[in-house]
C-alpha positions in Angstrom: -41.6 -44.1 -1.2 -40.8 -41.7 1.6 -37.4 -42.7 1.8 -37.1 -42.1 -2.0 -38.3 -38.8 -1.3 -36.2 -38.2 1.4 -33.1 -38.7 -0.4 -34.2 -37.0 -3.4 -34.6 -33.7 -1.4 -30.9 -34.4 0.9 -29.6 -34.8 -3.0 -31.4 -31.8 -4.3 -29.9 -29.5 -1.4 -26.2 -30.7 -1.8 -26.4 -29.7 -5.5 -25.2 -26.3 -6.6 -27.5 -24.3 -8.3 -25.2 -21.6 -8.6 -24.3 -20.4 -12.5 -20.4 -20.9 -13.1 -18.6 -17.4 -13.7 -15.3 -18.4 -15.3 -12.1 -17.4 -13.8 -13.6 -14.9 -11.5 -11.9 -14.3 -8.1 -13.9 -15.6 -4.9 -14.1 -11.7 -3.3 -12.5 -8.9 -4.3 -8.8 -9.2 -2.0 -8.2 -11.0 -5.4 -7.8 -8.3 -7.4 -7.3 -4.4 -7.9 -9.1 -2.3 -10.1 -8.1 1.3 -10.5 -10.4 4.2 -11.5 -13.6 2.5 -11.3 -17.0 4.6 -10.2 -18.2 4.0 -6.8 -20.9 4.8 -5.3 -19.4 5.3 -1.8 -16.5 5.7 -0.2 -14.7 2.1 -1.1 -10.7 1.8 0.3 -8.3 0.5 -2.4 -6.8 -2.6 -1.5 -3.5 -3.0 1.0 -1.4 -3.3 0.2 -1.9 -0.2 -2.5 0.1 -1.1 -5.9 -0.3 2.4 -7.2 0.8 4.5 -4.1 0.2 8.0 -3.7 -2.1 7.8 -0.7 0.7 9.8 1.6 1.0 9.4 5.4 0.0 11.4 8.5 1.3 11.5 12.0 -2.2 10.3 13.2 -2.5 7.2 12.8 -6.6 7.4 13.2 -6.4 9.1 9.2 -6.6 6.9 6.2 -7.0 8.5 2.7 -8.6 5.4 0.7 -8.6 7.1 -2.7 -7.8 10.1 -5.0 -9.8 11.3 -7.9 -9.2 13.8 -10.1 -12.6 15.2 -11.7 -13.1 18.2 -14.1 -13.9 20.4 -11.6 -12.5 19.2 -8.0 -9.6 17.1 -6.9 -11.7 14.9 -4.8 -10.2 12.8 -1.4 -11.7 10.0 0.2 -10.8 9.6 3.5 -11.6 7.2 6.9 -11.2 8.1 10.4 -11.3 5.1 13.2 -9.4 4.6 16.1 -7.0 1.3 16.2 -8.7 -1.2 19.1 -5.0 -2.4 19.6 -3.4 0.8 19.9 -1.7 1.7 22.9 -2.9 5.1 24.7 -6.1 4.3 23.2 -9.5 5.3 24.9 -11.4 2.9 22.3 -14.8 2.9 23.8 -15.2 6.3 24.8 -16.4 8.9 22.0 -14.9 11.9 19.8 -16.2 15.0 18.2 -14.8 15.2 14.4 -15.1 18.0 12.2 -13.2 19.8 9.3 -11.4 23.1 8.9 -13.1 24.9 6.2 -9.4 26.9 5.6 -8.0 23.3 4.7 -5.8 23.6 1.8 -4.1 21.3 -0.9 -0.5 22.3 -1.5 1.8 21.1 -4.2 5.1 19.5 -3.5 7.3 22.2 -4.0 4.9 24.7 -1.9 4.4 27.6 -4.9 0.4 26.3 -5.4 -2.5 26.0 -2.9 -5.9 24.6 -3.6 -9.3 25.4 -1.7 -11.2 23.4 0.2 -14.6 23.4 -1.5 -17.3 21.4 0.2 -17.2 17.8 2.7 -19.4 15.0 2.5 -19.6 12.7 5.8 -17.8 15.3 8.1 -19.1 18.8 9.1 -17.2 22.2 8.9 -16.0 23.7 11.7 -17.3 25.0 14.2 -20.0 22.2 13.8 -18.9 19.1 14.9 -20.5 15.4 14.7 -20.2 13.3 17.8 -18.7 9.3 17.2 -17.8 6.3 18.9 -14.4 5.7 18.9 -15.0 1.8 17.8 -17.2 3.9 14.8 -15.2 4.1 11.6 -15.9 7.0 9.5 -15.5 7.6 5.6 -15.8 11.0 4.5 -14.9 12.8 1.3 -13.3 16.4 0.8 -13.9 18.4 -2.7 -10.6 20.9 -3.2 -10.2 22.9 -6.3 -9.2 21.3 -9.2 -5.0 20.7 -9.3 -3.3 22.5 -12.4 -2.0 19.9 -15.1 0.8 18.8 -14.2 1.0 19.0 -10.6 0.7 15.2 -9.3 2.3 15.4 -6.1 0.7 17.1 -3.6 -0.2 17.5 0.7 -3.2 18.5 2.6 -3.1 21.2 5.6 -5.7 21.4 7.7 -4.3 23.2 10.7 -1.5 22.9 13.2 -1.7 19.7 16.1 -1.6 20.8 19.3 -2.5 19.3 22.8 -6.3 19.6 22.2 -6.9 18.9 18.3 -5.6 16.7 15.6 -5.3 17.4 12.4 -6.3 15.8 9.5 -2.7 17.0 8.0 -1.3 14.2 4.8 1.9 14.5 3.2 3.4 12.9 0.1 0.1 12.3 -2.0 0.5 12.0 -5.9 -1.8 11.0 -8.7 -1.6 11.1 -12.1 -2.0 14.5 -13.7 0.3 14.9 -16.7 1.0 18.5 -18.3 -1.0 18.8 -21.4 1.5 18.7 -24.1 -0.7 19.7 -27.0 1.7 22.2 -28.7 1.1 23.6 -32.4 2.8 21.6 -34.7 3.4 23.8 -38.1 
């Protein structure tokens, strides 16, 4: 009788008990899904099929995602430092902060945007101490870009020997000009 039990319970634990889902991917490299809500700062997926997430000299800089709201053009950004990086002081720690002058302008220079509040990352001149193996998500709030402008940079100061800048060029979303003209 015990060994009936035994192999009842060996049986019982080799059995899935999990519900079947359909065709659903095992994790979520499987798939992309564009414009969903989150809840936190999520990265899209590399490699990015949409685009638009620009590129900065510092490699440390990431933007993950792009949302346009009704009232802010919101970035979503991650700063880490690369383990395998050459010149690379990995273990040691940072101070990070933000320029509250940063500014969003549009491809062809004629229109700046505000920056209008951080989450995750102080203003200058506080600062927030990190460990280099930390990585750090943060998101940035800049006015609201005009319809129609959907490419775009972000400025936050000039590099020099002591500071790097969270500069990106070459961002786009979409943000197509209104075309609801009178029709007689």
């Amino acid at each position: 009788m015990k060994a009936l039990v035994a192999l009842f319970l060996l049986a019982s634990a080799c059995a899935t008990h999990r519900t079947p889902v359909g065709n659903a991917p095992a994790d979520g490299a499987e798939y992309y899904l564009p414009n969903q809500p989150v809840t936190a700062v999520l990265p899209r997926l590399y490699p990015d099929p949409q685009g638009g997430l620009g590129h900065s000299q510092d490699p440390d800089i990431r933007v993950t995602d792009i949302r346009l709201t009704a009232s802010y053009t919101v970035l979503y950004i991650t700063f880490g430092k690369d383990k395998n990086a050459r010149d690379n002081n990995y273990f040691g720690t940072s101070n990070i902060s933000f320029n509250p002058k940063a500014i969003l302008t549009s491809s062809d220079g004629k229109r700046t945007y505000a920056l209008l509040k951080t989450e995750g990352i102080p203003m200058s001149p506080d600062t927030r101490e990190i460990k280099n193996e930390e990585k750090v998500p943060f998101i940035l709030y800049f006015e609201r870009l005009e319809k129609g402008v959907e490419s775009f940079d972000l400025f936050e100061c000039k590099s020099d020997n002591q500071n790097s800048c969270f500069n990106v060029a070459g961002m786009t979303v979409q943000n197509p000009q209104n075309s609801e003209a009178k029709q007689p």
